[in-house]
C-alpha positions as CSV (number, residue, x, y, z in Angstrom):
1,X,0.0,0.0,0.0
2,X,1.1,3.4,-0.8
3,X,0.5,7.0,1.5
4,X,0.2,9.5,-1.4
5,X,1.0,13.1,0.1
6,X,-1.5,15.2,0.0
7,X,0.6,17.7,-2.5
8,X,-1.0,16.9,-6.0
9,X,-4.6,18.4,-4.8
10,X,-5.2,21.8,-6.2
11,X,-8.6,23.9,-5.9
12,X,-9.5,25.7,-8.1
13,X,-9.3,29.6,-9.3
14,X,-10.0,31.4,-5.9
15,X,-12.1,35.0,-6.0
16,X,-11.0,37.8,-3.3
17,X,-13.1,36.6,-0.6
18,X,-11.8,33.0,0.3
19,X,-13.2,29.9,-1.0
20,X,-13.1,26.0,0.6
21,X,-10.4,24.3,-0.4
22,X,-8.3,22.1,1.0
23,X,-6.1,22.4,4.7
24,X,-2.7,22.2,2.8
25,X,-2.9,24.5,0.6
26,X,-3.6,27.2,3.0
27,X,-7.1,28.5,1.5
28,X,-10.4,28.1,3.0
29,X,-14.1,27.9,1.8
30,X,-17.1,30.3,2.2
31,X,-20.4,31.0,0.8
32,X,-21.2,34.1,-0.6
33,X,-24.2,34.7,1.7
34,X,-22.7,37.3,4.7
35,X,-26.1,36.9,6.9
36,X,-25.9,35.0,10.1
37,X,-22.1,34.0,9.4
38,X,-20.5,33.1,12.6
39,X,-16.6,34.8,12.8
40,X,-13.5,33.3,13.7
41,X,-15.2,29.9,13.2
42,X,-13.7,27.1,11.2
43,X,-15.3,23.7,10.5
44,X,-13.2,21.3,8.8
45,X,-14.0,17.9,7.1
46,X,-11.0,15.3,6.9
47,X,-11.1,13.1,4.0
48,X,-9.4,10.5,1.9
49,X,-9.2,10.1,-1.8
50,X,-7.4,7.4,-3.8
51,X,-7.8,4.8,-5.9
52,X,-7.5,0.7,-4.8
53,X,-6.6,-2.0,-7.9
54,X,-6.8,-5.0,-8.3
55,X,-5.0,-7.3,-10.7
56,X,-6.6,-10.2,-12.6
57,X,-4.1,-12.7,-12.9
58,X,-5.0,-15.0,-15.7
59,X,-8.0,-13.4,-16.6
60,X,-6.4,-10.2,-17.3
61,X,-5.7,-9.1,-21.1
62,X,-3.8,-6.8,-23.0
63,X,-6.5,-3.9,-22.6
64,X,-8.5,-5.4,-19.0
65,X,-5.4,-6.2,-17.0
66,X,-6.9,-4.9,-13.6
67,X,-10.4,-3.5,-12.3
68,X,-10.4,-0.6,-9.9
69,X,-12.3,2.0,-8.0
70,X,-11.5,5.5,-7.0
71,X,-13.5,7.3,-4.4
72,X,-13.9,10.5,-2.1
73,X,-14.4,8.5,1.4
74,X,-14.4,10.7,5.2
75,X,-11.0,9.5,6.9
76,X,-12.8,7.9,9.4
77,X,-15.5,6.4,7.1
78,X,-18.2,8.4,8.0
79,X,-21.3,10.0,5.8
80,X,-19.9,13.0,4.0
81,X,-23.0,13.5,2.1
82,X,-23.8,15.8,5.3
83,X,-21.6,18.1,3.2
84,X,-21.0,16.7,-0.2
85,X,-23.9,17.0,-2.6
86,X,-22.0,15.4,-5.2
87,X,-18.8,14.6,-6.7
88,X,-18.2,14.4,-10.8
89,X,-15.2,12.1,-11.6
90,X,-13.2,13.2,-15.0
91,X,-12.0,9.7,-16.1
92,X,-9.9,9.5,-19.6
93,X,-11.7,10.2,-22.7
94,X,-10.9,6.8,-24.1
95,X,-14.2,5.7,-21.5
96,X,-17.5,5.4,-22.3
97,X,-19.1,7.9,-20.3
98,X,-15.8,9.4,-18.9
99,X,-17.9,12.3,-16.6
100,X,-19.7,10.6,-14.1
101,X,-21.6,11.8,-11.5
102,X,-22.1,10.5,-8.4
103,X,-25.0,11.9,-6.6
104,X,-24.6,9.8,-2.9
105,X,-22.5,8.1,-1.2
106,X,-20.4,6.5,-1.8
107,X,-18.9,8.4,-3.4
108,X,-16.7,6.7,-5.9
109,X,-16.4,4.6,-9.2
110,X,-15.7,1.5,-10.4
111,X,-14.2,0.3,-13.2
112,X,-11.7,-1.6,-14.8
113,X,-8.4,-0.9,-18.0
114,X,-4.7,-1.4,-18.5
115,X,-3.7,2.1,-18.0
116,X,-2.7,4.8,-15.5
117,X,-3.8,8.5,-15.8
118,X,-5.0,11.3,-13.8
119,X,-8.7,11.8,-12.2
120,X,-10.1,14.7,-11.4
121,X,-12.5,14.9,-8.6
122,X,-15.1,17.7,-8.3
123,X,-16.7,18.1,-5.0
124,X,-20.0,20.2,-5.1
125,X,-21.5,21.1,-1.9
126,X,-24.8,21.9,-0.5
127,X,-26.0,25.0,-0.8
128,X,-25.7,26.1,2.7
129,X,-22.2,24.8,3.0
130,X,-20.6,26.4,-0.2
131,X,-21.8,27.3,-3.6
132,X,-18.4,26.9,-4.9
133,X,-17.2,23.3,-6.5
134,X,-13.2,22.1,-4.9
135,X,-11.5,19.9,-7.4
136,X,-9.5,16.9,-5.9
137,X,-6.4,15.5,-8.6
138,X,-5.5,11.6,-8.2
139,X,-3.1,9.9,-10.6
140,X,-4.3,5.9,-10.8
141,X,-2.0,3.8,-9.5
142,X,-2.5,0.0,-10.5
143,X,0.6,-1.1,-10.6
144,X,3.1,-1.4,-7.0
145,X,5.8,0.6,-6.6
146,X,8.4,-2.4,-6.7
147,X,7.6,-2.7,-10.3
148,X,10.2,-5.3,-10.9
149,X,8.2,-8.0,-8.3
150,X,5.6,-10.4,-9.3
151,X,2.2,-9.3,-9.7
152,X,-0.5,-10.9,-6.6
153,X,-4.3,-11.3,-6.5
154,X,-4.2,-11.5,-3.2
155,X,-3.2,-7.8,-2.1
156,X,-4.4,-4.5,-3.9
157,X,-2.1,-1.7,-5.2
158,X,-3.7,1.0,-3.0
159,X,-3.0,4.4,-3.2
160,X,-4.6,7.7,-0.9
161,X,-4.0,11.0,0.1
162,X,-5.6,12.4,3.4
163,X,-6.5,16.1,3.6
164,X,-9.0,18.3,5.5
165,X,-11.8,20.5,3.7
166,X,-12.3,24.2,5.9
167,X,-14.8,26.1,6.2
168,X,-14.4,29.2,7.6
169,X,-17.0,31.5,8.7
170,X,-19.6,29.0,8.5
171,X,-23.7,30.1,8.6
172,X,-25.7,29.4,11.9
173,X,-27.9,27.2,10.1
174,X,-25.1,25.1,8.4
175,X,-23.3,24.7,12.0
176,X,-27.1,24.2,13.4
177,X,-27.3,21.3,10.4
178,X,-24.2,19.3,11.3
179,X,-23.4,19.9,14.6
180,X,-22.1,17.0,16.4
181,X,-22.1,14.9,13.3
182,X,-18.9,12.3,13.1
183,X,-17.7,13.5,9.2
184,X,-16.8,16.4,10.9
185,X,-14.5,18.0,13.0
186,X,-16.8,20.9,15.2
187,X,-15.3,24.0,16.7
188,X,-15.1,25.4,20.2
189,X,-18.3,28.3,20.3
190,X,-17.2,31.4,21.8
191,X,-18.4,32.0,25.1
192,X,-22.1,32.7,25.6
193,X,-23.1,31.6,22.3
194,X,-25.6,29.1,21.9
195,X,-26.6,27.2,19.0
196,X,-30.6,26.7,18.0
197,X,-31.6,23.7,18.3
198,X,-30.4,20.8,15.9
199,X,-32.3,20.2,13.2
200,X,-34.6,17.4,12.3
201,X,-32.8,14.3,10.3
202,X,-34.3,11.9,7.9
203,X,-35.7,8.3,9.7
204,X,-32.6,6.7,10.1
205,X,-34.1,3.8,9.3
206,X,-35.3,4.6,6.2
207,X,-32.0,6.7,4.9
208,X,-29.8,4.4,3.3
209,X,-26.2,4.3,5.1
210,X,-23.5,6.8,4.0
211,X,-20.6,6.0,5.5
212,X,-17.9,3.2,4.4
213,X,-17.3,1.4,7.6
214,X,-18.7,-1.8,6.2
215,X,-17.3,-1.1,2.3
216,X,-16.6,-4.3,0.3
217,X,-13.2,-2.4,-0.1
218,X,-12.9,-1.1,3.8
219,X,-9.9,-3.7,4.8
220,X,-8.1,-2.3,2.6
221,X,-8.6,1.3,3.7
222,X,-5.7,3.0,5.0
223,X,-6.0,4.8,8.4
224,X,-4.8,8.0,9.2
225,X,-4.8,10.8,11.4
226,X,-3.2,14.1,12.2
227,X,-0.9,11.9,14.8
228,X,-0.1,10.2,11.8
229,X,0.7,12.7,9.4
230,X,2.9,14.6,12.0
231,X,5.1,11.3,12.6
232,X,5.3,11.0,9.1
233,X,6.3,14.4,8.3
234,X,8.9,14.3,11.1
235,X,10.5,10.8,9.3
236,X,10.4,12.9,6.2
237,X,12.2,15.8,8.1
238,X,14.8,13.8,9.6
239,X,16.0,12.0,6.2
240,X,16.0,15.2,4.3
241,X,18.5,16.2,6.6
242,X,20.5,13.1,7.1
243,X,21.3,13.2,3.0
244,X,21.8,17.0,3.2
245,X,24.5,16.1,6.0
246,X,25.8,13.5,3.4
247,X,25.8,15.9,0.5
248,X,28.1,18.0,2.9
249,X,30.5,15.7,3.8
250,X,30.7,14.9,0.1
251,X,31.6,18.2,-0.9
252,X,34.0,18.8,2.1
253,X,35.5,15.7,1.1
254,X,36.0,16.7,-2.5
255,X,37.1,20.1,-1.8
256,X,40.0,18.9,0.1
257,X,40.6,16.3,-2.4
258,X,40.8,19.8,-4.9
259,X,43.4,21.4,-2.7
260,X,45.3,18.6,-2.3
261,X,45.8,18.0,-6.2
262,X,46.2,21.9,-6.3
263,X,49.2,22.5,-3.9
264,X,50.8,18.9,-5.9
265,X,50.4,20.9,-9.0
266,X,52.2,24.6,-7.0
267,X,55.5,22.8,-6.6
């Protein structure tokens, strides 16, 4: 399994005011609507987008060689329809169909091919979240990274990135909407502020399950957290630093290899 960083996601053109977008790239959504916006409020959404593939072993053929599935999922596996309306995957034109939209959760397609290529990943939002779409970029991975091993049926090529959606500013009645809901991670209120009552969600019984904690895919989730992606960052940290302390001693060594052969060449 491969941890993709969460560098390839881009949103897209940003007006003045801010716009959602994603935690690591330092932008922020809003809607447009100024009435009843609570300040100095940020709700954020972690999520995890990727792609799992499987390969077909002697069924596979020159053009179906593996079947996948890329998705939009809540890092935790909960419902993120509470905030996603819907997501439009851009597959390659050589698909039948290569825009499809995905109207509920999950959120994701299936399919199968010999190729890798990029996805894009709209995410549009309802209309008291955001009325601005964030696009998500995933490159399809169905190969491992150890490309010179032998190909197994019994383990996926699985490949996410994990990232946070914010909301700054959000409006009383979308922080009335989803407060206390799992998808999402809720803010601190400022002292004396209370929120109105929640409001009233579909039968439970009757709405059909959005989250992915019982996926056919869900073992091979990856798990993460922000305890994750610090330790991670600080492993990443630490061998930067241990080759640019090689790259030093390197060049130390070779500049005193270049004096030596330039005093030789003195006498």
């Amino acid at each position: 399994m491969t941890n993709s960083s969460s560098s390839k996601k881009q949103a897209q053109d940003q007006p003045e005011t801010s716009e959602p977008t994603l935690k690591s790239l330092k932008a922020k959504m809003t809607k447009s609507d100024e009435k009843k916006k609570l300040k100095d409020i940020e709700i954020s959404v972690p999520i995890v987008y990727g792609n799992v593939a499987f390969w077909l072993g002697k069924k596979a053929s020159e053009y179906q060689s593996h079947k996948w599935a890329v998705y939009v999922r809540g890092a935790t596996n909960e419902d993120i329809s509470v905030v996603v309306k819907k997501v439009v995957f851009q597959l390659h034109s050589s698909f039948n169909n290569p825009t499809r939209v995905i109207e509920e959760p999950p959120f994701e397609v299936s399919e199968s091919g010999w190729g890798e290529f990029e996805i894009a990943m709209t995410l549009h939002f309802h209309s008291d979240v955001c009325d601005k779409p964030l696009s998500l970029y995933h490159h399809l991975k169905l190969y491992p990274e150890d490309e010179s091993g032998p190909l197994t049926m019994k383990k996926p090529v699985v490949v996410e990135s994990y990232d946070e959606i914010v909301f700054p500013d959000p409006s009383e009645s979308f922080l009335a909407r989803v407060q206390n809901h799992p998808a999402l991670t809720f803010p601190r209120l400022p002292s004396g502020y209370n929120l109105p009552a929640p409001m009233q969600l579909e039968d439970t019984g009757k709405k059909k399950r959005g989250d992915t904690k019982d996926h056919s895919l869900g073992q091979w989730f990856m798990s993460f957290s922000e305890a994750d992606e610090l330790l991670q960052l600080a492993a990443a940290r630490q061998q930067v630093q241990a080759h640019i302390a090689k790259l030093r001693r390197q060049i130390s060594l070779l500049e005193g290899q270049n004096q030596t052969v330039k005093t030789g060449s003195d006498l």
